[in-house]
C-alpha positions in Angstrom: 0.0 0.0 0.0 1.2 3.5 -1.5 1.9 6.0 1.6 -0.8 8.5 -0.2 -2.9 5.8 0.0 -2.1 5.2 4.2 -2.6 9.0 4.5 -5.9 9.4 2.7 -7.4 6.5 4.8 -5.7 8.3 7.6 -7.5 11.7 7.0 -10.9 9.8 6.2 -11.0 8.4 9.4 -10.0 11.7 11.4 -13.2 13.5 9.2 -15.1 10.6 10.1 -14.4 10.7 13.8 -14.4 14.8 13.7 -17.5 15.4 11.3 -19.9 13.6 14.0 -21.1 16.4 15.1 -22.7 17.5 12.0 -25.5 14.6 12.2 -26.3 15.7 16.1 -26.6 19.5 15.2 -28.9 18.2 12.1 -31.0 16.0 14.1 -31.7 18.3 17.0 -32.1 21.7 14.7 -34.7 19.0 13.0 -37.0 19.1 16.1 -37.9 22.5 15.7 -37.7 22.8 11.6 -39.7 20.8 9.7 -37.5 20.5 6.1 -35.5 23.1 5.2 -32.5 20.7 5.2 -30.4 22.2 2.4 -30.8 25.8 4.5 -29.4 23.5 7.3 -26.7 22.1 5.8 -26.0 25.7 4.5 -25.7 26.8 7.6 -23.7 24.4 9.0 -21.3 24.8 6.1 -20.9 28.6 6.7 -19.8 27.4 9.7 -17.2 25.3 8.9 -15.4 27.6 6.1 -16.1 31.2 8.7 -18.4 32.1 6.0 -21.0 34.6 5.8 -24.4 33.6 4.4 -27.4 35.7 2.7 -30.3 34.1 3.0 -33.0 35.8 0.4 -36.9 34.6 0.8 -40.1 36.3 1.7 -41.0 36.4 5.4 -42.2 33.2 7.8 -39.9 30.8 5.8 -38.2 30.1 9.4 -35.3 31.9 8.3 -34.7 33.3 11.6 -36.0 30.3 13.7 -33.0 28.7 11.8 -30.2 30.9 12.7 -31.3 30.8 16.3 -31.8 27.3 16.5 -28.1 27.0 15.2 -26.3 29.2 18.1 -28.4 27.3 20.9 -27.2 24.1 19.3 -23.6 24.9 19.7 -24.2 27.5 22.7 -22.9 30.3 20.9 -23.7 34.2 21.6 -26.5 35.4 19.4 -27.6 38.2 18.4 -30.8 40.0 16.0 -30.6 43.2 14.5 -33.5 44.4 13.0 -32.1 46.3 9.6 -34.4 49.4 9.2 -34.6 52.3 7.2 -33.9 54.3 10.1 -30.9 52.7 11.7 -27.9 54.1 12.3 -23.8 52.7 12.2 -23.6 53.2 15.9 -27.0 51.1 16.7 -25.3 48.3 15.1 -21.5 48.6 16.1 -22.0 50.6 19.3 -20.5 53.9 20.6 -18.7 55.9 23.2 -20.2 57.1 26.1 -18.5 59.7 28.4 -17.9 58.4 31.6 -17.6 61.4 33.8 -16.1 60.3 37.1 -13.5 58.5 35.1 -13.4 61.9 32.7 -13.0 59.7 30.0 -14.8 58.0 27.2 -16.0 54.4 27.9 -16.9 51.9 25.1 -20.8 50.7 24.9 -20.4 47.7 22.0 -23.3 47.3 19.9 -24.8 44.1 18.7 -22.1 43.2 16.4 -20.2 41.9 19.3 -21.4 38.3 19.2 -20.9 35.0 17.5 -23.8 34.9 15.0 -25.2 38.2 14.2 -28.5 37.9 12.3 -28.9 40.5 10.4 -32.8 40.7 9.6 -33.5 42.3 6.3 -31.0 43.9 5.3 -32.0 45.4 2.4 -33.7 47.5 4.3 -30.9 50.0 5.7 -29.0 53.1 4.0 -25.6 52.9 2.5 -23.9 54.0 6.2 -25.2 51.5 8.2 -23.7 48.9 5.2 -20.4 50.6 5.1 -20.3 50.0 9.0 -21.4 46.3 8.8 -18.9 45.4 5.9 -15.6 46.4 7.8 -17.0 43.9 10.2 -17.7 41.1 7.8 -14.6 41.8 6.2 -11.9 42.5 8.5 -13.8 40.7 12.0 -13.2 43.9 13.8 -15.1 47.5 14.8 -13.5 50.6 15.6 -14.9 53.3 17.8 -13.1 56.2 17.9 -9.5 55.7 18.0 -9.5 52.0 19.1 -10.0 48.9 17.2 -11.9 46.1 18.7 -11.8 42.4 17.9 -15.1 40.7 17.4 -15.6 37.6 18.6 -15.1 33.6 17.5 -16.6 32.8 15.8 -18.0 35.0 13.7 -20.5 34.9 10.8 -23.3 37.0 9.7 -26.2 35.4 8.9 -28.6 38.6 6.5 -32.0 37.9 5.5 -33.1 39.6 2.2 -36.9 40.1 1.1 -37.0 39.9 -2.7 -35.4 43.0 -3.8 -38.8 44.0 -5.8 -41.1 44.3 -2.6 -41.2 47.9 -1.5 -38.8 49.8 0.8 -35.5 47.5 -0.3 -32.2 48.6 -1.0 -30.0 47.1 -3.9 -26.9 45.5 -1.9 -23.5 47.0 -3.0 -21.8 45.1 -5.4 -18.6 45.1 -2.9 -20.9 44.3 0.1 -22.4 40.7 -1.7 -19.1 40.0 -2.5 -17.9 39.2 1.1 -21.0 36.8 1.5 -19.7 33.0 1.0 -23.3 32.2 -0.1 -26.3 33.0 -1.0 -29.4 30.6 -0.2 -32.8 30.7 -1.4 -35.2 29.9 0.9 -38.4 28.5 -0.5 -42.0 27.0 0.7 -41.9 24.0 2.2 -44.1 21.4 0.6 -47.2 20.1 1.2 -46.6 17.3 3.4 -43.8 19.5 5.7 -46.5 22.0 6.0 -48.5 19.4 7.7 -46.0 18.6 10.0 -45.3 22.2 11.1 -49.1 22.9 11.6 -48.7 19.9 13.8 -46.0 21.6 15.9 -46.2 25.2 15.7 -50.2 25.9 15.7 -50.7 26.1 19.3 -50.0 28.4 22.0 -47.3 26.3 23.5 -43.3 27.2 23.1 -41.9 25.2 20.6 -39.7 22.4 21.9 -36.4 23.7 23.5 -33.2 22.8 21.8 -30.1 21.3 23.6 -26.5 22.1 22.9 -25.0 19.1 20.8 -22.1 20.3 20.1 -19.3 22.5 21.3 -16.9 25.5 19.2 -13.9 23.6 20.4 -15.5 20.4 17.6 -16.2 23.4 15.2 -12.3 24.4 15.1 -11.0 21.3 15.0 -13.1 20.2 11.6 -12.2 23.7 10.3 -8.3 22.5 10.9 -9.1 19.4 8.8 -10.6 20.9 5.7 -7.4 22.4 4.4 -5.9 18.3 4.2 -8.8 17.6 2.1 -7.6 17.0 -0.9 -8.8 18.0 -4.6 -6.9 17.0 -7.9 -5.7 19.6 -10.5 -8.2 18.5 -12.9 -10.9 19.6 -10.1 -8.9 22.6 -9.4 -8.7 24.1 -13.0 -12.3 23.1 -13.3 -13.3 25.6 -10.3 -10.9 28.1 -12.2 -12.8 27.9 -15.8 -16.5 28.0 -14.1 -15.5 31.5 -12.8 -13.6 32.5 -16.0 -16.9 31.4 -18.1 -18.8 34.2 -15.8 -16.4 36.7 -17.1 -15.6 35.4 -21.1 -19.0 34.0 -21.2 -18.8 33.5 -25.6 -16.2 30.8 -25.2 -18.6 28.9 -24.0 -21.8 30.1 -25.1 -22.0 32.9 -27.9 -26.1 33.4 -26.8 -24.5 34.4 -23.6 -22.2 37.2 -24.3 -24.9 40.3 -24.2 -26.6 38.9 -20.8 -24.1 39.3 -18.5 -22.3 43.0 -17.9 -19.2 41.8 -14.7 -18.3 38.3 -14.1 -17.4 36.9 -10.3 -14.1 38.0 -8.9 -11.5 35.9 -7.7 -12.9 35.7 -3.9 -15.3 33.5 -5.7 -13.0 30.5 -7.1 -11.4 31.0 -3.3 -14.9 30.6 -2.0 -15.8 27.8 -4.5 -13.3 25.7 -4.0 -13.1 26.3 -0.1 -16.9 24.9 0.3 -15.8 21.8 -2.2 -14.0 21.1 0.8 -16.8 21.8 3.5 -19.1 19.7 1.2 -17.1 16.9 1.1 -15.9 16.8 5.1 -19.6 16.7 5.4 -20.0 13.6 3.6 -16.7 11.8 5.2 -15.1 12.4 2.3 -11.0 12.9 2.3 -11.4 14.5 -1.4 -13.3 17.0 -4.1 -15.4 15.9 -6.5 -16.8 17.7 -9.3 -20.1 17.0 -8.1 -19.4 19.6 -5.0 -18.2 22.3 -7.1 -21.4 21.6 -9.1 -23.6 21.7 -5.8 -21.9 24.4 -4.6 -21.6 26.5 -7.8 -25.1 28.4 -8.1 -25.1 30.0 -4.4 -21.3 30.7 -5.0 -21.9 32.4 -8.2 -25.4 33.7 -8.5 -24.5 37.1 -6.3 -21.5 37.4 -8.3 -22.9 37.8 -11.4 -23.9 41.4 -12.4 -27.1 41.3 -15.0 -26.6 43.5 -17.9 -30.0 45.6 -19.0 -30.8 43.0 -21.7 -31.1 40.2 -19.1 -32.9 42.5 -16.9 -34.8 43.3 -19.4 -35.9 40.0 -20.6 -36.3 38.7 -16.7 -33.4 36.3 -17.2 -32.3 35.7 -13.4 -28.8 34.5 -12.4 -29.5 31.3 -11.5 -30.6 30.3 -15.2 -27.1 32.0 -16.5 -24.9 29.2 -14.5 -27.2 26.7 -15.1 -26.3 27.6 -18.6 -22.5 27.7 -17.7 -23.0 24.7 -15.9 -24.2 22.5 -18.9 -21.2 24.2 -21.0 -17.8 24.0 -18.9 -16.4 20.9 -19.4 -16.4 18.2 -16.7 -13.4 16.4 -15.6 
């Protein structure tokens, strides 16, 4: 037996072993949320590559219910802020307060300062209170005044987005989306789960209390196992020429060409290729596949994507463009 052979069983026995936590946090968040598992597993992933997720779907989809479900399963610090059209960068990052026995100016930390931060519609805010919230997404750290402080770890965002067409929404900055390792629609659930959460949630008893399964100590040391994961250069360049065929779209497909005006930047073959990874620790798997780019590919790349005014115009949505590239790009 080959010594890359020894160290790839190796490896898939340590995920094995380390990724066990991932079916307890699944099973308990499951006795609140009826369906919803790919937002689950979404979730969980963010986790696992320090992600930031938007979540985009129109209101009661238990978009919330699942963030907070999340941080009492690992016993995390979480935190709601309510993005309105009125808020301002200090109700979100916090301020200073003169402190006048001390003659000095003290530090009252906003909401920021926790693990998960959901950030409820945020569409809905100004271009200040943005500007404030992507420093923290970005560089994990506020500053008030003359001082930096260090958020918390973890740390993730977690936004909710209506539809950008309902009224009193703001277009995202291009720069802002950017920085989010996803973005998950959230849709109805079906018939038969709509049963189940009649069943559950159509009374006026509290919904069943969730236990912590798991701990942030397991969440770091999966995180230190996904770099070891291992994906071939044929899966590698196949990462590269998806995002490539965002930006040189007529190699591929001439039709194309006139729909899409800026393809994804290079944070998104980082971020592709970094959830490959998560996807396949999730599944015990030492190694990429092409099928986990392909999973992965449409909530990497449909935020990425800027529109041109023919697509707009014709109501040809982003999605449909990398299904398009999808069919295209070659497969290794």
């Amino acid at each position: 037996m080959s010594e890359t052979n020894t160290d790839t069983q190796k490896l898939s026995t340590e995920i094995a072993e380390s990724s066990r936590w991932i079916a307890d946090v699944r099973q308990e968040m499951s006795r609140v949320l009826i369906g919803q598992h790919q937002l689950v597993d979404r979730l969980l992933l963010g986790l696992l590559c320090n992600g930031h997720i938007l979540l985009e779907g129109l209101p009661g989809l238990a978009k919330t219910l699942a963030v907070n479900t999340l941080a009492s399963c690992f016993q995390l610090q979480f935190s709601r802020i309510q993005f309105t059209p009125d808020l301002l960068p200090a109700d979100l990052l916090g301020t200073l307060i003169y402190n006048q026995q001390a003659q000095q100016f003290d530090p009252k930390l906003g909401p920021i300062f926790a693990n998960l931060v959901l950030a409820d519609e945020v569409n809905r805010s100004p271009a200040k209170v943005q500007a404030a919230l992507l420093e923290a997404m970005q560089e994990r750290q506020v500053t008030l005044g003359d001082t930096t402080y260090p958020l918390p770890q973890p740390f993730l965002v977690l936004a909710t987005q209506n539809p950008i067409d309902q009224e009193g929404t703001y277009t995202l900055p291009e720069a802002q989306l950017d920085r989010f390792l996803l973005k998950v629609l959230v849709d109805y659930p079906s018939k038969e789960e709509e049963m189940k959460v009649l069943d559950l949630m159509a009374n006026t008893a509290k919904p069943p209390a969730v236990s912590a399964v798991a701990h942030p100590d397991q969440l770091a040391a999966s995180r230190a196992l996904l770099d070891n994961i291992y994906i071939d250069p044929a899966v590698r360049e196949y990462i590269v020429d998806l995002v490539h065929a965002t930006r040189s779209p007529g190699k591929y497909d001439q039709g194309l060409t006139p729909l899409i005006r800026a393809g994804a930047s290079p944070r998104a073959t980082i971020n592709l290729a970094l959830t490959a990874r998560a996807n396949a620790f999730m599944n015990s798997r030492a190694y990429v596949t092409p099928q986990d780019v392909k999973t992965l590919a449409p909530e990497v790349l449909r935020h990425r994507i800027l529109l041109s005014y023919e697509a707009e115009a014709e109501n040809i949505s982003t999605d449909t463009l990398v299904t398009r590239l999808l069919s295209k790009v070659p497969v290794p």
